[in-house]
C-alpha positions, 0 to 999 in steps of 0.5 A: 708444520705446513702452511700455504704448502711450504713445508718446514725447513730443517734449521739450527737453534741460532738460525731459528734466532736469527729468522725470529729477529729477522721477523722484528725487522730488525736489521743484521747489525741489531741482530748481531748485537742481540745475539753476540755475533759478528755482522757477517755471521748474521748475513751467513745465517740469512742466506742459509735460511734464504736458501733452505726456505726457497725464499725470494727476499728478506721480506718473505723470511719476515713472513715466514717467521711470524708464521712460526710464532703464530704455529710454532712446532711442539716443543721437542718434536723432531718427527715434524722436521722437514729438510731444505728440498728443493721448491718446485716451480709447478705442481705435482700431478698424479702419480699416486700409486707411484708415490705408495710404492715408492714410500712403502719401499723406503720402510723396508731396504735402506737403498731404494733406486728409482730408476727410469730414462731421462725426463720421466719425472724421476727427480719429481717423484722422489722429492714429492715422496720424501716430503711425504716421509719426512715424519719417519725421519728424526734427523730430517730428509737431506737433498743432493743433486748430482747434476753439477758433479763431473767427478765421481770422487766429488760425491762426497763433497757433493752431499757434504754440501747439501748437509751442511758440512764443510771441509773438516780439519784432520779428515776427508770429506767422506770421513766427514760425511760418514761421521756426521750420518753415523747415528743419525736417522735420516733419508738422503736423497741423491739425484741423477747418479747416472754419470757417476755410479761407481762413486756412488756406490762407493759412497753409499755402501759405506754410509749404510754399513756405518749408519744404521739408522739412514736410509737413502733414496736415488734416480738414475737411468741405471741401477747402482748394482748393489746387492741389498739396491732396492730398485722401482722402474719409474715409468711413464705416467698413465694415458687414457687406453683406446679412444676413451679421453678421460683419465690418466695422470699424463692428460691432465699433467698436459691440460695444466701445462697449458692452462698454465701457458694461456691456453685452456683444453676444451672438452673437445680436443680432449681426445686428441691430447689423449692421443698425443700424450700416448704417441709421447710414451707419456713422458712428463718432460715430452709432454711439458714441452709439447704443452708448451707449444700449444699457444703458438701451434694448436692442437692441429699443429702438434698432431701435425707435427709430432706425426711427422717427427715420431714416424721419422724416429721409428726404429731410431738409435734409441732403444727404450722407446719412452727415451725416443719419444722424448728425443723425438719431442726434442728433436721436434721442439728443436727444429721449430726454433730458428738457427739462432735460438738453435745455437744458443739451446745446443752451446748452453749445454756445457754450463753446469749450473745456472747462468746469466744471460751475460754469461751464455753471451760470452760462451755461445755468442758467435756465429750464427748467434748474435751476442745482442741477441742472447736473452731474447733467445733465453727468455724464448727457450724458456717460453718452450719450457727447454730453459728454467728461468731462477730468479737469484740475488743477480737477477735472472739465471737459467738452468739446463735440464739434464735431459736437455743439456745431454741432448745438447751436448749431442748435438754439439758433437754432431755440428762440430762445435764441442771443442769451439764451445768448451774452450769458450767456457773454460776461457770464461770460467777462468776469466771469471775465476781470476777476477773471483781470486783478485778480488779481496773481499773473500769474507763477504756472502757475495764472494762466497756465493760467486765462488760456489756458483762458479766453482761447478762450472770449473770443475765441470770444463776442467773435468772435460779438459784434463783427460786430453793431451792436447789440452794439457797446459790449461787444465794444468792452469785451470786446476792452479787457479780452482785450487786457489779459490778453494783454498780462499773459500775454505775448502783445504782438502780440495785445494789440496786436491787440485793442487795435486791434479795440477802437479801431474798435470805440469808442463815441468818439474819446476812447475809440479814443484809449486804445485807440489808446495802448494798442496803441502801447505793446503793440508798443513791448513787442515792440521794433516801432518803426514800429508803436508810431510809426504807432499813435501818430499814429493815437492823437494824430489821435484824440485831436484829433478829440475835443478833447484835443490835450494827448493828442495832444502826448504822443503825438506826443512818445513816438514821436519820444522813441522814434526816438531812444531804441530805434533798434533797435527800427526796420528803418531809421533815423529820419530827424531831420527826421522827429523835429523835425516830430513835436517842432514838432506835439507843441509846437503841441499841448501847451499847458499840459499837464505831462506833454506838457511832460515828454515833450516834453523827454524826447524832446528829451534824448535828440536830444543825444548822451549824450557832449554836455556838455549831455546831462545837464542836458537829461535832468534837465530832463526829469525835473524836469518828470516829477516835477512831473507826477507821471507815473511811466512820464514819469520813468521815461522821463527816467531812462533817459536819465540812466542813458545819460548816466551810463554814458557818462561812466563813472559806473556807480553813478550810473547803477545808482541811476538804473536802480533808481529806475525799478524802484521808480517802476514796481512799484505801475504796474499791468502793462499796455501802456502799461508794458511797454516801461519795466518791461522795460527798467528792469530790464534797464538795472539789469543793465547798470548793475551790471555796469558798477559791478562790482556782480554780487551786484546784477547777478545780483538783477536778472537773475533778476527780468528772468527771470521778467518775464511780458512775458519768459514766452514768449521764453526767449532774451531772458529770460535772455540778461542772466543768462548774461553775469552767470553768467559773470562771477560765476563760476557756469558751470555755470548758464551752460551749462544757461540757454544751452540755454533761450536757443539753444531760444527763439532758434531758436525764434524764428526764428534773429533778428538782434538785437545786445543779445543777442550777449553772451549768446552770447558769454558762453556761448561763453566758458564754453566756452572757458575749460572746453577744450570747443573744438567748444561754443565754435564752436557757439556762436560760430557763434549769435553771428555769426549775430545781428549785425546786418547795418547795424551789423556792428562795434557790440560791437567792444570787448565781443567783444575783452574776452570773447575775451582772457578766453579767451586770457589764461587760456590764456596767450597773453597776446601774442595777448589784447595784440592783440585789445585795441589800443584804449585804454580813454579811447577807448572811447565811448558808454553801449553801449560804456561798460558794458564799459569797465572790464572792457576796462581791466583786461584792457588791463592785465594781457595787457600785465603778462603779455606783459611789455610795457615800457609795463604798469606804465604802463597800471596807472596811466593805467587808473584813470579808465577803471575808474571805481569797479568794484570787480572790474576795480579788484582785477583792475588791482592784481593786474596792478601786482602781479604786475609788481612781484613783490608776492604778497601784493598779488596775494593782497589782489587776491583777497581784494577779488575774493572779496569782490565774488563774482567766482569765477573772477578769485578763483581765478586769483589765487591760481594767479597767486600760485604756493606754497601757494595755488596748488592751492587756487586750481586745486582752485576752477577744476576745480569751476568745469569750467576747464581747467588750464594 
């Protein structure tokens, strides 16, 4: 759809949602409401659409959405879909036979480059023909822009970003890019690869051999020397030949440009704008800026002065003349502002991305510039068309263009200014980066755009920096300090990069050995076992390097604690001689050390079995000895192994005071590496722990907040993959269905993996179907949780899939087929994995008995009991069964009582359509709000 030349963004099924209701007017708390999200999750949305419309405000989305409900798309109809490019500020002039064969070149090879020097309109012309064929894409056109990206092995991240996709846990982000484009058909357009080649090339070589059905369109001023790269020279745009002044592409682009500016071309000068743009080569960006000076010098006063300048250039150290003519415009240009001015064009250079005019005052304001005087200076750089104003969230950013900003740096070079300038930006990047990570407020939109925003410029200044020996103490700094924003940004791989950039960038052992610990935390953050060991070994050798082997006993210790604790998290099981021979190192290292001695006998806790009778006396030695350290991510280790041992015996409050004193131990530990592992999973062993006890008022509390973590910000389907399961039970289907679109979106975008623990959320999603008749959702979905079983472990969730299977079942009543699904009995149900699900799993057994009218059912109500424990909800569900076989309604009545009373909606309602007479309709008037199909 097109209207007003705005074409259709690219945008998920919640985000259509959210842009309808931000067309009502209505405000994001309403709109969480409607939608069964968080406040956040709503802001999260309308930045994204902000951002993939080019929309200035809420009130332009506003207009946007009704535009959609007047035109909506044709139901179905994924070849209209546009990808969020970027909105250009002018018009596209010319250019058509350019455009033709940029477009038929992308129906044949599946790498075409355009290929052209700086400023010839590369960026222009490819945007304008990937809008063109945007209909021969199913899976939409995908912009990045290289420009920001000093390192070739961010490229990945680079286009991950432009997709969509965060950082995945278990994976790299090429691995997550490569997965999410595997069967996808889609153009990616990749911007200014010049600087950036080889990782480039690498990136897109293994896209195309993986990826049948994408096809990708580059710039550069170079070739990326692919063997199947189809390359089309972009050149400069047409000129009149001879003295004729009419036509060519290039003298109308100048005559635009300066109707634009308030100065029209008359028929008369039209001969000599012919001329000037010939002299420019035609190069767009050269005549833009000639354009530009028109107002102020007239058509005599370029003729005059591009004269002089072209003739000065003749034989310059440029070779391709179209990139001299540009040099020349800029030298020109350049020497037509005063010293100031001068200054600030050549020191704005280093900036990666677009900046504040406070910003370029901490960066070039010195000597000749005045800092009172920057914005005059930026607002008449961008009168002269050298600066791109934006307008953002923060008021007014300017952007360097490349061609530009490589002048500039030249220039810095050649006045001696380069190092001067690039402390001032690392001084003020790091500034800024340490305010950014005081700041607690990490899961506000406005920390986030901040760090994005500022998290280029680091990258680029510590990108200069690292290389230099000299400089070798603050990339060292710089490095810490970006690693610990990406952690809080949610960007684990990178903080475990940096991490790891920063340990050999270390004045010292001591140093890397930090460094080292917190790279290791950051992969155990992303569920990466083998990396958190290795960096863990690398730590400990460090640390015994400088003298400290109480750090390298901890350590050592961690990673065998972790071998036994996250098996998950490793391709291939840990060997136990592996364990031991880390626990012996560990021990010959620790000496007196508390906390060593603590982790120590963590890791020892969690070599015994939770179903060990000595389990629970070698986690509360641990965790006493925790507690004497007054190490709080050491207890909240310690607990965790309680919390197992707990669920295994089927003490569930037990193990939820346990998994809640974690949460507490953990709020006032700040947010970095080295806590992320425990923060995540406290919370998520809280959840499990409620819905063992029944507890789903509690459970619900704390699925929100794993939601919202900020290590969950960019892995939707881990996010709220607890809250499903909860919604489910609790009774509020509707919020299962809308958060099953966030979870199967992350997860595909994620690249489809096979990760076990979030299997119940597929499950619980495909139940709510079930339980609603919605047959063909219920396959869909129990399609997406067969395909993440685990390959290893194929029948670990056998008894949960049982109990959600006979739900549907039970309430299709066809209890004799629920009786089979549930043949285990409940005393035979071990582990704290299995365990969460046994009573749940018990008082189903119960009731597909009670209503298959088997003789042994009034015998299983009483035999259930210490399987059941004290969860309140299968307790109540237990009852119901007994009364049910007894004939006792009004025990089935006080069954629903008890259920309504716990907040289980559903088990509330189906009792008092079990109860039959005047509850009956009330029961089944409660199930038709819920969407349950009625039997």
């Amino acid at each position: 759809m097109k209207q007003d030349g705005v074409a259709e963004a690219s945008i998920s099924v919640r985000e259509a949602e959210v842009l309808a209701a931000v067309g009502e007017h209505l405000t994001n708390a309403e709109i969480a409401t409607r939608l069964f999200i968080s406040i956040r999750t709503v802001e999260s949305h309308v930045s994204s659409l902000l951002r993939k419309f080019g929309a200035s405000d809420r009130r332009a989305l506003s207009l946007l959405a009704a535009q959609r409900s007047r035109d909506p798309a044709p139901s179905g109809d994924t070849s209209r879909r546009v990808a969020p490019l970027p909105s250009p500020l002018t018009s596209f002039v010319g250019r058509t036979s350019e455009r033709a064969e940029l477009a038929a070149a992308l129906s044949g090879p599946r790498l075409v480059t355009a290929v052209g020097p700086g400023g010839v309109g590369k960026t222009r012309l490819a945007l304008a023909v990937a809008a063109d064929v945007s209909g021969r894409f199913a899976d939409g056109v995908w912009y990045a822009d290289l420009v920001p990206v000093s390192d070739p092995l961010m490229v990945a991240s680079a286009v991950a970003g432009a997709i969509g996709l965060g950082e995945q846990q278990g994976r790299s982000t090429e691995d997550t890019v490569l997965a999410w484009a595997a069967d996808r058909q889609a153009l990616f357009v990749l911007d200014n690869c010049e600087h950036l080649l080889d990782g480039v090339a690498l990136l897109v070589e293994r896209l195309l051999a993986r990826s049948p059905g994408l096809v990708v369109l580059a710039t550069s001023r170079a070739r990326l020397l692919l063997p199947f790269e189809r390359v089309v020279p972009v050149a400069g745009m047409s000129v009149p030949v001879g003295d004729d002044a009419e036509g060519g592409d290039a003298t109308t682009l100048f005559e635009e440009r300066a109707a634009a500016a308030g100065f029209p071309v008359t028929a008369a000068d039209r001969s000599r704008i012919a001329r000037i743009c010939r002299g420019l080569d035609g190069v767009p960006l050269a005549i833009e800026l000639a354009a530009a000076r028109l107002p102020s010098l007239g058509v005599d006063g370029l003729e005059a002065g591009l004269a002089d300048r072209l003739q000065l250039l003749t034989g310059a150290r440029r070779v391709d003349s179209r990139h001299s003519s540009l040099r020349s415009m800029l030298d020109w240009s350049y020497a037509l502002l005063d010293e100031q001015a001068q200054a600030v064009l050549r020191r704005a250079a280093v900036f990666a991305g677009p900046f504040r005019a406070e910003d370029a005052a901490a960066v070039a304001g010195w000597a000749p510039v005045a800092v009172r005087d920057i914005g005059v200076h930026l607002a008449a750089l961008a009168d002269h068309s050298l600066l791109v104003p934006t307008t953002a969230s923060d008021g007014t950013r300017y952007r360097v263009l490349e061609a530009v900003r490589q002048y500039g740096a030249e220039l810095l070079e050649d006045t001696g200014e380069l190092v001067e300038c690039r402390a001032r930006h690392l001084r003020w990047s790091g500034e800024a980066g340490a305010a950014l990570l005081a700041d607690t407020a990490v899961e506000a939109v406005g920390w986030r755009t901040t760090f994005d925003r500022l998290a280029d410029e680091l990258r680029a200044t510590l990108a200069w920096f690292a290389p230099r020996p000299e400089h070798r103490q603050v990339a060292y700094e710089g490095k810490g300090l970006l690693a610990a924003l990406c952690h809080r940004r949610g960007l684990s791989r990178e903080a475990q990069w940096r991490y790891e950039q920063a340990a050999a960038l270390a004045p010292d052992d001591a140093r890397a050995a930090v460094a080292l610990h917190m790279a290791a935390g950051a992969a155990e953050a992303q569920l990466a076992g083998e990396e958190a060991v290795r960096l863990r070994r690398a730590a400990a050798a460090a640390a015994l390097r400088a003298d400290e082997p109480e750090r390298a006993a901890r350590e050592l210790a961690q990673a065998a604690e972790l071998m036994n604790r996250g098996p998950g998290t490793f391709a291939h099981p840990a060997s136990p001689d592996v364990v031991r021979a880390l626990l012996d190192e560990a021990r010959r290292h620790a000496g007196g050390d508390l906390v060593a001695q603590a982790r120590l006998a963590t890791a020892e806790a969690f070599v015994v079995p939770e179903t060990d009778p000595g389990a629970a006396q070698a986690g509360e030695r641990a965790l006493e000895l925790a507690r004497r350290a007054g190490d709080r991510l050491a207890e909240s280790a310690a607990l965790d192994r309680l919390t197992t041992v707990q669920l295994a015996g089927g003490e569930a409050r037990a193990a939820l005071a346990s998994a809640l004193r974690r949460i507490e131990l953990l709020a006032p530990v700040a947010l970095d590496a080295d806590a992320g592992f425990e923060l995540s999973d406290a919370h998520i062993m809280a959840v499990e722990s409620a819905i063992a006890a029944g507890d789903l008022r509690e459970a619900r509390r704390v699925a929100e907040r794993v939601r919202d973590l900020p290590l969950h910000r960019e892995v939707g389907h881990v996010a709220v993959a607890r809250l499903l399961t909860v919604a489910l039970l609790d009774g509020h289907w509707d919020g299962v269905v809308a958060a099953g679109e966030r979870f199967r979106e992350g997860w595909e975008r994620a690249g489809r993996p096979r990760v076990p623990t979030l299997r119940r959320a597929a499950h619980a999603v495909a139940t709510v179907h079930g339980l609603r008749g919605e047959d063909d959702s219920r396959a869909t979905w129990m399609s997406i949780f067969n395909a993440l079983e685990p390959l290893c472990r194929p029948l670990h969730d056998k008894n949960p899939r049982a109990f959600f299977d006979a739900l549907v079942l039970l309430h299709l009543d066809q209890p004799d087929e629920a009786l089979r699904l549930l043949a285990v009995p409940p005393d035979e149900i071990h582990g704290w994995y299995q365990g969460i699900w046994r009573p749940w799993y018990g008082a189903l057994w119960v009731e597909a008995a009670v209503l298959a009218d088997q003789p042994a059912a009034a015998e299983r109500a009483s035999t259930v009991r210490p399987a059941i424990g004290d969860n309140p909800v299968a307790a109540a569900i237990v009852d119901r069964a007994a009364a049910l076989a007894a004939g006792d309604r009004a025990g089935v009545l006080a069954a629903a009582r008890a259920l309504e009373a716990a907040g289980c909606r559903y088990q509330w309602a189906r009792s008092l359509v079990l109860a039959g007479g005047a509850e009956r309709a009330r029961g089944e008037s409660a199930l038709r709000v819920m969407g349950a199909t009625l039997v």
